[in-house]
N, CA and C atoms as a LAMMPS dump frame, in Angstrom:
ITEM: TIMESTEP
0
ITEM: NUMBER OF ATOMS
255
ITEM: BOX BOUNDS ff ff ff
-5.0000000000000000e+02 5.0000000000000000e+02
-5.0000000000000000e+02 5.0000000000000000e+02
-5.0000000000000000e+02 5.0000000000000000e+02
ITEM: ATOMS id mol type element x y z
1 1 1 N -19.175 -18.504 -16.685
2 1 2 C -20.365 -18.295 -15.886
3 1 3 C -20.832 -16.868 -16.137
4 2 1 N -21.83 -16.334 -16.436
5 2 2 C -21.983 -15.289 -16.581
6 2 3 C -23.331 -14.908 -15.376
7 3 1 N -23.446 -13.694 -15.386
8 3 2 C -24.155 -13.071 -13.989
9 3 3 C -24.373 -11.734 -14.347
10 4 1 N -24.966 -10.83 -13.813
11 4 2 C -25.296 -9.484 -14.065
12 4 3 C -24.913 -8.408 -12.846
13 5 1 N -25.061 -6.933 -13.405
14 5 2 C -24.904 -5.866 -12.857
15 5 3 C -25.966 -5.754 -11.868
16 6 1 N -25.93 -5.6 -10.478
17 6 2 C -27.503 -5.004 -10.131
18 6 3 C -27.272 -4.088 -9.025
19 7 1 N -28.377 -3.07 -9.33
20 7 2 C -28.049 -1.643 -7.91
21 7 3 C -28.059 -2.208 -7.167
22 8 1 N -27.133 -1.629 -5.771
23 8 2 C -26.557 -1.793 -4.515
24 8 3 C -27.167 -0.145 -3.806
25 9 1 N -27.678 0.043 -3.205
26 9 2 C -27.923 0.862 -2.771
27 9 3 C -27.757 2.179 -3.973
28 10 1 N -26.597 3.133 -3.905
29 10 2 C -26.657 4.094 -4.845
30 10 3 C -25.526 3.54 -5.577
31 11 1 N -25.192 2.859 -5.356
32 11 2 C -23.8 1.924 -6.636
33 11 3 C -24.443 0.941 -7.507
34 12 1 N -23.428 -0.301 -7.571
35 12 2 C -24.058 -1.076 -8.619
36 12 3 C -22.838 -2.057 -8.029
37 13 1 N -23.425 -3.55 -8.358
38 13 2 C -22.228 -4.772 -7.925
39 13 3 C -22.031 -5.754 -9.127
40 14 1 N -21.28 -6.863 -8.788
41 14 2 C -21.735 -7.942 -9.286
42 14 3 C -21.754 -9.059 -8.109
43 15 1 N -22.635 -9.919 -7.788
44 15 2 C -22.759 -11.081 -7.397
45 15 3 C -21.662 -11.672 -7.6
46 16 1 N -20.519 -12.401 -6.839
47 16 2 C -19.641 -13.36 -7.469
48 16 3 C -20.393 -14.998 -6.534
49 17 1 N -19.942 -15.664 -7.46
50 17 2 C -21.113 -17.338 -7.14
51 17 3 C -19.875 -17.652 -6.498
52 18 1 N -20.545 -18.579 -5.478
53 18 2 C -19.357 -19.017 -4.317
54 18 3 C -18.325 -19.759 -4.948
55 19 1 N -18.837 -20.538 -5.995
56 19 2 C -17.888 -21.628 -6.538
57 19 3 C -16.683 -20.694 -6.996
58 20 1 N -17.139 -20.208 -7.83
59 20 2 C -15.601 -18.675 -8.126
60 20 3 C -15.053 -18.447 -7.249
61 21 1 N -15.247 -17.813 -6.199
62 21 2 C -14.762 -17.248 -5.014
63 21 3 C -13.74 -18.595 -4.361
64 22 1 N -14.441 -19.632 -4.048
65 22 2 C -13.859 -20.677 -3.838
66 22 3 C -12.445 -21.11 -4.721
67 23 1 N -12.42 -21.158 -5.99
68 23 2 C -11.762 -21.683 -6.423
69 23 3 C -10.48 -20.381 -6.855
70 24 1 N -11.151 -19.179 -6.837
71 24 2 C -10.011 -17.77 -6.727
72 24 3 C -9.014 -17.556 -5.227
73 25 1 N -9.675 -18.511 -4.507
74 25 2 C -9.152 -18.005 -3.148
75 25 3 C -9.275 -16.721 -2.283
76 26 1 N -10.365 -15.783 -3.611
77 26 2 C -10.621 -14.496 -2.961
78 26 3 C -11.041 -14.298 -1.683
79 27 1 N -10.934 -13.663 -0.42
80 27 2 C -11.796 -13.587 0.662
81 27 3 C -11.302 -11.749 0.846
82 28 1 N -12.11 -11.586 2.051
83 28 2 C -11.864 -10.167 2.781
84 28 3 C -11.596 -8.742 1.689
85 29 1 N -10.209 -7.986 1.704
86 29 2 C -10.703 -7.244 0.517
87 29 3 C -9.822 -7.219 -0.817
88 30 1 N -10.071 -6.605 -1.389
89 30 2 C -9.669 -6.723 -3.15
90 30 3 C -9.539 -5.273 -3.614
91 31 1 N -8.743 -5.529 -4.278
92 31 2 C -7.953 -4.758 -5.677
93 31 3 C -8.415 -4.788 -6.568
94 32 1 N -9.44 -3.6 -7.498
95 32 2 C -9.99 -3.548 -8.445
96 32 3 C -10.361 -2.725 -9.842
97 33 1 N -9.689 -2.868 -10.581
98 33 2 C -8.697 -2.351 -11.625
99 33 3 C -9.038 -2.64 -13.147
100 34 1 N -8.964 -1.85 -14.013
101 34 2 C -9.544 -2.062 -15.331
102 34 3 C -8.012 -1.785 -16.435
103 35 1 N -7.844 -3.048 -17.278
104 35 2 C -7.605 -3.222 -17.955
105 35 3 C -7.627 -3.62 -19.152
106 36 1 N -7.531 -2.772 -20.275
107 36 2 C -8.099 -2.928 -21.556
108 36 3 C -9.055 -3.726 -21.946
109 37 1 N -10.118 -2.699 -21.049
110 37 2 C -11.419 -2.717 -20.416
111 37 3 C -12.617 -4.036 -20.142
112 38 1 N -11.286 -4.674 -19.56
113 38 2 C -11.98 -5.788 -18.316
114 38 3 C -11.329 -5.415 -17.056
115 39 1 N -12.468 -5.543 -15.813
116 39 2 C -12.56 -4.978 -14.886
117 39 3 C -11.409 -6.847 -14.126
118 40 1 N -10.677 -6.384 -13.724
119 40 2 C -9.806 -7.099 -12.829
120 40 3 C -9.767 -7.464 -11.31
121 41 1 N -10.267 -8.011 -10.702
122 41 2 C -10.145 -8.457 -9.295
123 41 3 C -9.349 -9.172 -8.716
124 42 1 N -8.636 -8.902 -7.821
125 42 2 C -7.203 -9.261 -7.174
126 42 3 C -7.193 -9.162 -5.569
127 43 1 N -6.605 -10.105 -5.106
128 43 2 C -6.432 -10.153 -3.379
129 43 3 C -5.559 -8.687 -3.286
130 44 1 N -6.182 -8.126 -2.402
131 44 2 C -5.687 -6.474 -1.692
132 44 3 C -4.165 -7.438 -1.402
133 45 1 N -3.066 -6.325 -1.87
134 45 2 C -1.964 -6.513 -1.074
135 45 3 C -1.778 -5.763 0.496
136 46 1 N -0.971 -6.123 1.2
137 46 2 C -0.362 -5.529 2.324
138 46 3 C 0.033 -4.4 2.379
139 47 1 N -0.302 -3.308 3.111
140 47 2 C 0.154 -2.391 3.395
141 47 3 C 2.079 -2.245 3.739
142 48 1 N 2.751 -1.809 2.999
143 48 2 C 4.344 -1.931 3.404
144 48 3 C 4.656 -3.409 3.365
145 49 1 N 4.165 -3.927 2.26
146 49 2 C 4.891 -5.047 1.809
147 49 3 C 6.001 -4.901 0.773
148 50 1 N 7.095 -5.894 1.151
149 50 2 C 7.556 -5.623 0.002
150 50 3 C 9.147 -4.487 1.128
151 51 1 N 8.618 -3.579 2.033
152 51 2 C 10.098 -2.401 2.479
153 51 3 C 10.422 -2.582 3.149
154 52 1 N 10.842 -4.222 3.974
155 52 2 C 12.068 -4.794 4.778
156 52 3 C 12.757 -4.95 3.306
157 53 1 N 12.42 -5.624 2.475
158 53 2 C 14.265 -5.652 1.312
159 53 3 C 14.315 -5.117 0.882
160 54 1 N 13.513 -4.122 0.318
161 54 2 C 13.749 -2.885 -0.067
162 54 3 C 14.438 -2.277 0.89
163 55 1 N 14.675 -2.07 2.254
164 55 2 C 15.286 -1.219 2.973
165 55 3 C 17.135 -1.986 3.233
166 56 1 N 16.701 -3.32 3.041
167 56 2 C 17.848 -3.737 3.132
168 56 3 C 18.941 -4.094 2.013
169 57 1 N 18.569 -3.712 0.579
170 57 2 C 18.843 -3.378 -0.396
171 57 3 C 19.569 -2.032 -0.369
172 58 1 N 18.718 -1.294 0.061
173 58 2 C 19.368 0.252 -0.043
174 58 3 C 20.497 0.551 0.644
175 59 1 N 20.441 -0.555 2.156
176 59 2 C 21.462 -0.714 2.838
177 59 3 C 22.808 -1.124 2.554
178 60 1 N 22.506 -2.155 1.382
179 60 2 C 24.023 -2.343 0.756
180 60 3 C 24.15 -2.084 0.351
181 61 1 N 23.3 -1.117 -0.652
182 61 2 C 24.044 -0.168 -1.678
183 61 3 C 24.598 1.472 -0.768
184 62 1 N 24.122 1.79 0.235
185 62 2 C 24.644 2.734 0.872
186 62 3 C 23.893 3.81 0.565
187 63 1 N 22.353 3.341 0.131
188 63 2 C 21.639 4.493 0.265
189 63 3 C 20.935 4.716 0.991
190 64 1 N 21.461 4.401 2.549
191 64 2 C 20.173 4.594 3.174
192 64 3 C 21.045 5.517 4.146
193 65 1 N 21.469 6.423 3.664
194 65 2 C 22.688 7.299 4.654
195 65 3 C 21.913 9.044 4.7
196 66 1 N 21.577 9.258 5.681
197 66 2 C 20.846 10.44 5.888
198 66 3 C 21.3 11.625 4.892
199 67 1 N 20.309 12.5 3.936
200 67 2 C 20.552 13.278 3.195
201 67 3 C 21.643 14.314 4.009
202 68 1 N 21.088 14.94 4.587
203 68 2 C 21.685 16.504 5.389
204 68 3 C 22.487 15.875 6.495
205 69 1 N 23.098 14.757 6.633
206 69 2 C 24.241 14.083 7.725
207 69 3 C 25.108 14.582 7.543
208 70 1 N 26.067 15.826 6.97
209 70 2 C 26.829 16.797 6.964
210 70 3 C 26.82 18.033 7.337
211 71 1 N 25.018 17.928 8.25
212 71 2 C 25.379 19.565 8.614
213 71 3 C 25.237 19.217 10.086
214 72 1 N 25.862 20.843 10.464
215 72 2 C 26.151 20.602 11.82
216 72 3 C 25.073 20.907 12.582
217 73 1 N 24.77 21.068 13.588
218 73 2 C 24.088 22.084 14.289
219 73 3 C 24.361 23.017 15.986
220 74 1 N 24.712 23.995 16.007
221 74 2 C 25.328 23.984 16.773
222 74 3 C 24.576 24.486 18.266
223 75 1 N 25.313 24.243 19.206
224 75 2 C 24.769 23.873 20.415
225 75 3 C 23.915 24.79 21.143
226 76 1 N 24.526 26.371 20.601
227 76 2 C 23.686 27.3 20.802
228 76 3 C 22.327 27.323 20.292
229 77 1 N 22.169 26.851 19.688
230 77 2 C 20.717 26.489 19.254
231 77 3 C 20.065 25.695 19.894
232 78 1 N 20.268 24.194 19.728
233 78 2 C 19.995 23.647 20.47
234 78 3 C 19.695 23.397 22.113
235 79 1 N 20.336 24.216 22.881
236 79 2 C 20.1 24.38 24.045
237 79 3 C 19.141 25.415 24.285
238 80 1 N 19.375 26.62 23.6
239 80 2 C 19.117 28.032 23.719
240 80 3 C 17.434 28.176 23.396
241 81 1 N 17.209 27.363 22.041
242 81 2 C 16.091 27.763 21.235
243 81 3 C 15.271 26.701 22.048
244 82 1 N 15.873 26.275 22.163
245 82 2 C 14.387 24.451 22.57
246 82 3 C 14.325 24.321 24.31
247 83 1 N 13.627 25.318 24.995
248 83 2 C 13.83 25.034 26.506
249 83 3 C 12.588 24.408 26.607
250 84 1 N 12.524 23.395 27.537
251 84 2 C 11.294 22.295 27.99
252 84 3 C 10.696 23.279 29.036
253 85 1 N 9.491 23.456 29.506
254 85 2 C 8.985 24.204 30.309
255 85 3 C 7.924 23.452 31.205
């Protein structure tokens, strides 16, 4: 199917024909990306998809163990420096 470029206010679009859209499953927003230079359109992924197994991965490997969990801090500080007012 072919279709054209046309100004959008100070941009430029393309029209996509419903039947495309329909049959891409595209709706709401998109991911849009050029590769060896065709322009690519893709369903937007999720924000923090994907870092529940990622987190629970790291978990069995034992990397999810606080960097600086070997230092101390000691109490004089903590009491001394941080008064609530």
């Amino acid at each position: 199917m072919r279709t054209r470029i046309v100004r959008i206010g100070n941009s430029q679009g393309v029209r996509i024909p419903k039947a495309l859209l329909a049959e891409s499953g595209l709706s709401g927003e998109v991911d849009i990306s050029v590769h060896d230079g065709t322009l690519v359109i893709a369903a937007a992924g999720r924000a923090r998809e994907g870092w529940d197994d990622a987190f629970r991965q790291m978990a069995l490997r034992g990397d999810d163990e606080l960097l600086d969990g070997d230092v101390e801090t000691s109490e004089a500080f903590t009491e001394e420096a941080w008064r609530w007012e």
